[in-house]
C-alpha positions in Angstrom: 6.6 43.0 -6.9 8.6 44.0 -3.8 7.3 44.3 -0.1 7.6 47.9 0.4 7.0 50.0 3.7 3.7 50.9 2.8 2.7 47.5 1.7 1.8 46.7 5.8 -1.4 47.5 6.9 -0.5 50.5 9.5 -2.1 53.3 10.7 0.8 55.1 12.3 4.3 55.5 11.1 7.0 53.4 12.3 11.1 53.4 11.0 12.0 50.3 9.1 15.4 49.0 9.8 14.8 46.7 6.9 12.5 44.8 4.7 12.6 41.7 3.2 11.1 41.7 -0.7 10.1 38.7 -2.8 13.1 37.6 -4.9 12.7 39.8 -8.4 14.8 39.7 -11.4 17.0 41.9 -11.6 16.7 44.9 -9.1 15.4 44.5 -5.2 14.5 47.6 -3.6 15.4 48.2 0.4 14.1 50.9 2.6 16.2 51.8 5.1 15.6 55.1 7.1 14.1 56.5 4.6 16.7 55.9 2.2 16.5 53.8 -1.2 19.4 51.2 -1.9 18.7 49.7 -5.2 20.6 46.0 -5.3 21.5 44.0 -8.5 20.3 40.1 -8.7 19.2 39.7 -5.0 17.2 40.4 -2.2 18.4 40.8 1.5 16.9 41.3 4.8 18.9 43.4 7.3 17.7 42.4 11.0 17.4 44.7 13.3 19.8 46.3 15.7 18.6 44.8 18.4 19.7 41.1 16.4 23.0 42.3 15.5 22.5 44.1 12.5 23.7 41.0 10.8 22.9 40.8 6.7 21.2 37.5 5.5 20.4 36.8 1.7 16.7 35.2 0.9 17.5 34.2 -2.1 14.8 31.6 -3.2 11.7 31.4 -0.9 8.8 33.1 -2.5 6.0 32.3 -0.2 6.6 34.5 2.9 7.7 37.8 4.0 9.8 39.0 7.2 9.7 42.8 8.1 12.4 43.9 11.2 11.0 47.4 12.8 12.5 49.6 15.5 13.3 47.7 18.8 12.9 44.4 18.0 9.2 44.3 16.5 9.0 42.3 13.0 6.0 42.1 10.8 6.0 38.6 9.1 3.6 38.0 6.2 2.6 33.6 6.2 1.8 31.2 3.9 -1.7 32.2 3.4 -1.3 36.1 2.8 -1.6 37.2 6.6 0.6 39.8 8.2 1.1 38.9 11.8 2.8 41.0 14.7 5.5 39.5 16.5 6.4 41.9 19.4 9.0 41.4 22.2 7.8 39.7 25.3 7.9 42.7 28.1 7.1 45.6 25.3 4.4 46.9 24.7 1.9 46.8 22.0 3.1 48.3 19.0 1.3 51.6 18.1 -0.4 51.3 14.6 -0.7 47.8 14.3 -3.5 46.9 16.6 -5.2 44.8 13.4 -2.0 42.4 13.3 -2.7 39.1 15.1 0.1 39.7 17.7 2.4 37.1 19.2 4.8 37.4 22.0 8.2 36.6 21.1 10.2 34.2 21.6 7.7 31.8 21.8 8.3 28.5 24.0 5.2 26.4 23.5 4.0 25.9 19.9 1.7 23.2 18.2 2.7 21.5 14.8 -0.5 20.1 12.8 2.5 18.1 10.5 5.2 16.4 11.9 7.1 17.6 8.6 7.1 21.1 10.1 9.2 20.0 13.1 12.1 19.8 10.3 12.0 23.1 10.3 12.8 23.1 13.8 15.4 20.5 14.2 18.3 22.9 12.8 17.8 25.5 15.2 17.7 22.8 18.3 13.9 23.8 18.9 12.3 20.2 18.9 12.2 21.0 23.0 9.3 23.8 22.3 6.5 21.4 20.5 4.1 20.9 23.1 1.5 19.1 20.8 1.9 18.1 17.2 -0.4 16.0 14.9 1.1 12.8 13.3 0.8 12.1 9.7 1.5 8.8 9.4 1.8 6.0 12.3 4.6 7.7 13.6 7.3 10.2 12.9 11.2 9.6 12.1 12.5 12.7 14.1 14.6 12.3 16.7 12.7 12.8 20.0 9.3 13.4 18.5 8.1 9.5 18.7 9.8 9.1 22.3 8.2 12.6 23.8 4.9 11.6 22.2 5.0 8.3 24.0 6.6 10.2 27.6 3.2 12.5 27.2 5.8 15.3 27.1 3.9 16.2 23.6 0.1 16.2 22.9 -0.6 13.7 20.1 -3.3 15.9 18.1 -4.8 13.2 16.0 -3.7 12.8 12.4 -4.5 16.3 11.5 -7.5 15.6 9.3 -8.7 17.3 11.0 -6.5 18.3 14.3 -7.8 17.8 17.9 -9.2 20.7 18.7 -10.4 19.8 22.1 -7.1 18.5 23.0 -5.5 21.8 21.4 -7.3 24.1 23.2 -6.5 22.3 26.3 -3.1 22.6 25.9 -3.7 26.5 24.8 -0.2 26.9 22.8 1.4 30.2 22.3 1.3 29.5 18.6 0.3 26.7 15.9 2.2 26.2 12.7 0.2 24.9 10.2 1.7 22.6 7.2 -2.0 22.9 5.4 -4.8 25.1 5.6 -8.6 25.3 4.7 -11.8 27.2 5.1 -11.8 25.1 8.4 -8.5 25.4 10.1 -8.1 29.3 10.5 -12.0 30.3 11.4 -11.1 27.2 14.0 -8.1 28.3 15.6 -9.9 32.0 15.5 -12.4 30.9 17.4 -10.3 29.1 20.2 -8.4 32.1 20.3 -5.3 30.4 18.9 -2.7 32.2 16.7 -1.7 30.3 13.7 0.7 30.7 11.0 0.9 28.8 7.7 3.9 27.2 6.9 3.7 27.0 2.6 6.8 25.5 1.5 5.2 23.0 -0.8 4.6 25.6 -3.2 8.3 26.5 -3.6 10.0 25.8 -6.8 13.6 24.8 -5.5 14.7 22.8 -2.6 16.9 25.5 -0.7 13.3 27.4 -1.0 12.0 24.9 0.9 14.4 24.7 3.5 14.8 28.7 3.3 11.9 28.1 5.6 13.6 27.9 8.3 14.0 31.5 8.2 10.4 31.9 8.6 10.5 29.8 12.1 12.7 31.3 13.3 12.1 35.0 13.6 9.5 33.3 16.3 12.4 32.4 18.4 14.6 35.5 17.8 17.3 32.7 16.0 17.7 34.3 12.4 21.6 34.0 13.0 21.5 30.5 13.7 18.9 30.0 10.8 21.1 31.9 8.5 24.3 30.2 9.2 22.5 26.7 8.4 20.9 27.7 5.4 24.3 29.0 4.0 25.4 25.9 4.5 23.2 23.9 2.7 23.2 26.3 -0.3 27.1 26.1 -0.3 26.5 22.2 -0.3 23.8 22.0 -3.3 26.1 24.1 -5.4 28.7 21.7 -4.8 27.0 18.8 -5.9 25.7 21.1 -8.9 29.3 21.4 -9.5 30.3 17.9 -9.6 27.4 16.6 -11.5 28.1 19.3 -14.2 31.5 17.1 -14.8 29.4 14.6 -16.6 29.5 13.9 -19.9 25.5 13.0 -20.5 22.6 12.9 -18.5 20.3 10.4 -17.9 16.8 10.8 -18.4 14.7 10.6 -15.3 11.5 9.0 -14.9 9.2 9.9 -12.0 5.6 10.0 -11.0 3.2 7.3 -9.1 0.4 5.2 -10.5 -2.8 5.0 -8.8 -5.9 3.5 -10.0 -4.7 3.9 -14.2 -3.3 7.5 -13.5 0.1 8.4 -13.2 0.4 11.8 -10.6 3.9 13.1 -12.0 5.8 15.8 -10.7 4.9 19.2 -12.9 8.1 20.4 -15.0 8.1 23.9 -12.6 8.0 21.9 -9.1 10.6 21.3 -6.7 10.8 17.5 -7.5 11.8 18.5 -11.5 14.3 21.3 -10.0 15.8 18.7 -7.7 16.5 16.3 -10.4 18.1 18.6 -12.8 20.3 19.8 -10.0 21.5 16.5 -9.6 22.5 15.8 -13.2 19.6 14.3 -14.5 16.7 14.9 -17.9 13.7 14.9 -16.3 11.5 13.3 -19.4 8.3 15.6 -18.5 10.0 18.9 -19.2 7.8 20.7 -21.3 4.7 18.3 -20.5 1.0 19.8 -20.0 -1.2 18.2 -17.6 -3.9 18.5 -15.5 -3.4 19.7 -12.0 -3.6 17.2 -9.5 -2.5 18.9 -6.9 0.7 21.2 -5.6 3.8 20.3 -8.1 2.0 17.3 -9.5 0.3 16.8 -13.0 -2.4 13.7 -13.6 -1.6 11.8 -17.1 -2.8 8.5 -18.1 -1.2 5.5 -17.5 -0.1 4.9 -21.7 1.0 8.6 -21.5 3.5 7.5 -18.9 4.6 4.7 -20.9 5.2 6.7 -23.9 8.1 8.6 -22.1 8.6 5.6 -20.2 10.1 3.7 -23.1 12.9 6.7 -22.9 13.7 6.1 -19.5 17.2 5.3 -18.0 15.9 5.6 -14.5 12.9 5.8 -12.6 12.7 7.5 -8.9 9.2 7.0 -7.4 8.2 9.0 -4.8 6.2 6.6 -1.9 3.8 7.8 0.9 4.7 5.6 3.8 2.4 2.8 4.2 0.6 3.4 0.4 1.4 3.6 -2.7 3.9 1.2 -4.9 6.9 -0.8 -2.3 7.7 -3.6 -4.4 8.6 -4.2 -8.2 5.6 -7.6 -7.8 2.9 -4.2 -7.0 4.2 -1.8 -9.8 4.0 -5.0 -12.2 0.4 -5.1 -10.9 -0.1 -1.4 -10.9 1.2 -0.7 -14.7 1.7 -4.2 -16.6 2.7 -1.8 -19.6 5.8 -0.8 -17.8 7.8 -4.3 -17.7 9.4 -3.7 -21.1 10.8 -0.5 -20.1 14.6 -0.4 -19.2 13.4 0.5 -15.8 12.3 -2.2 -15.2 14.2 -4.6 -17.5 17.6 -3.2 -15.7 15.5 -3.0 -12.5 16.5 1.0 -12.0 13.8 1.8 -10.1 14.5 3.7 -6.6 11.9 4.7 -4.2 11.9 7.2 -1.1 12.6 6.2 2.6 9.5 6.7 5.0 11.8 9.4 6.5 12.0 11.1 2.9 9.1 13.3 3.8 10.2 14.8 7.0 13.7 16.2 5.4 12.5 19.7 4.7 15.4 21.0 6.6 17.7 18.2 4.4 16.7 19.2 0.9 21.2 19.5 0.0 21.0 15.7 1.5 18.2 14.4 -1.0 20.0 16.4 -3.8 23.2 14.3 -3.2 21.1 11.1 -3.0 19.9 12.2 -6.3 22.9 12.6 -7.3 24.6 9.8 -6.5 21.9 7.6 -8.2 21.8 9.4 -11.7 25.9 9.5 -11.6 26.9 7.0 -9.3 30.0 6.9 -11.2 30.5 10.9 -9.6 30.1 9.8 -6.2 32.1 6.0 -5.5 31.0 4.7 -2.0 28.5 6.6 -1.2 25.6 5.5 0.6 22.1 6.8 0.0 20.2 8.2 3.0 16.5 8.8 1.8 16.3 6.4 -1.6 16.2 2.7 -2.2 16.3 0.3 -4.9 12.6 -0.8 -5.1 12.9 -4.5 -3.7 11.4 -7.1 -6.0 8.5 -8.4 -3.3 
């Protein structure tokens, strides 16, 4: 279904230079002026005049909207559903829309309760706003964020289960960007009188809908060129790699999923993870499997499930939460005896993610080479991996 005009909860009219539709099949519909364009195979946002009128393509996110009104006024629809107002600093309110949250843009001082949200930031040179940020693990790999933490030039916010709120509404940011959310976080923030907006893009299905994100960020900041012209770029990048891996005359069959207590959490045949490894030349050997959910993108099997597509394997990438989960080939032969006659294992072709791997949202065309390079490392002589390793033996 497309995000039409009268989708937004107004009261009064208001002229739409554009707005942006969830990708559809087929036929996108634009409003503009009144007037009905009918598109094949794509959806575009046209900002408005006051950005330049320039045309950008959101081709793959699915999880948030962007509206551009008259003068400079957008509606943007989050992660969760919500319709928020963001309205020029020095104009005033916008007529119709006094039930919007409103934010003042561009904002200058925002909280982050993930440091994987700061990603987002780092390609539009925005790391300089955060003003407090919650740390998921002991410390984050972005440039800047570790050192500005330590400096006191950012609020550390706890580990973000849940955030500081004391310390939050101390610092009183203009906005929060929120990685998660839960019956607790948005009444929260409502009551400290704290706008928020979720940032969803674990729920995407590719990786350049993940980093299409960025697109969502920065209509805060009034930098939709900049975020377009990056985001062009790392689509033009993935589809070379696609291109080169499609040179290959087989593909190897991909393992992938953790084991934790006799359960094996494997990455669901429609997530991001399984799009990622067939963009980089590879069979991902739970295509077509049914599992229970475990949670976003990930499917919980048993452990002799596992080792029944295991025995098929050519490769096995194993995604690791820093500090947890599997680091050594001495803990996955602990973890899942069963495994050691696999040719995983046997040919030790096991690769697992850098600590850093989870702060790349804004690198996704990066992780696809990596990917790449692994599966067909005869594509791709020299390179050097940037987010993998080979799983050491201790």
């Amino acid at each position: 279904m497309c995000f039409k005009a009268e989708d937004l909860k107004r009261r009064k009219k208001s002229t739409f230079t554009v707005i942006h539709c969830l990708p559809v099949f087929g036929k996108a519909v634009l409003i503009t002026a009144g007037i009905m364009v009918f598109l094949l195979a794509g959806t575009f946002d046209l900002s408005a005049e006051d950005n330049g009128g320039a045309l950008s393509s959101v081709r793959y996110a699915a999880h948030f909207k962007l509206a551009y009104l008259d003068n400079g006024y957008k509606v943007v629809t989050d992660g969760a559903g919500r319709e928020l107002l963001l309205c020029p600093r020095g104009k005033a309110p916008l007529p119709g829309y006094e039930d919007l949250p409103r934010i003042e843009i561009p904002v200058t001082r925002v909280a982050l309760n993930s440091t994987i949200n700061a990603a987002l930031l780092r390609p539009l040179g925005l790391l300089d706003t955060i003003s407090g940020i919650c740390i998921d693990n002991s410390e984050s790999y972005i440039d800047g964020i570790q050192s500005r933490i330590e400096a006191g030039d950012i609020v550390d916010l706890g580990n973000g289960n849940p955030m500081d709120y004391e310390r939050l509404r101390a610092l009183n940011p203009e906005i929060v960007f929120a990685r998660d959310w839960n019956q607790k976080l948005l009444p929260m923030l409502d009551k400290l009188n704290i706008p928020v907006a979720i940032v969803d893009f674990f729920d995407e299905k590719h990786p350049l809908a993940q980093t299409e994100w960025v697109k969502f960020l920065a209509a805060f900041y009034d930098k939709e060129d900049e975020a377009n012209r990056f985001f062009e770029k790392a689509a033009r990048k993935v589809d070379a790699v696609s291109i080169t891996t499609a040179r290959a005359t087989k593909k190897p069959r991909i393992l992938s999923g953790g084991v934790y207590l006799k359960k094996v959490h494997v990455p669901r045949p429609d997530s991001c993870q399984a799009r990622m490894f067939a963009l980089a030349g590879g069979d991902y050997l739970f295509n077509g499997l049914e599992a229970m959910q475990y949670m976003v993108g990930y499917g919980s099997i048993t452990l002799e499930e596992f080792y029944m597509r295991a025995r098929d394997a050519d490769l096995y990438i194993l995604e690791v939460a820093p500090g947890r989960g599997i680091a050594s080939m001495r803990q996955l032969m602990d973890a899942a005896e069963i495994l050691r006659v696999t040719k995983p294992v046997r040919e030790k072709k096991i690769w697992i993610t850098q600590p850093w791997y989870w702060e790349s949202i804004d690198k996704r065309e990066e992780v696809v080479e990596d990917l790449a390079a692994i599966i067909h490392p005869d594509l791709f002589p020299g390179y050097q991996l940037k987010y993998f390793l080979k799983l050491p033996e201790e």
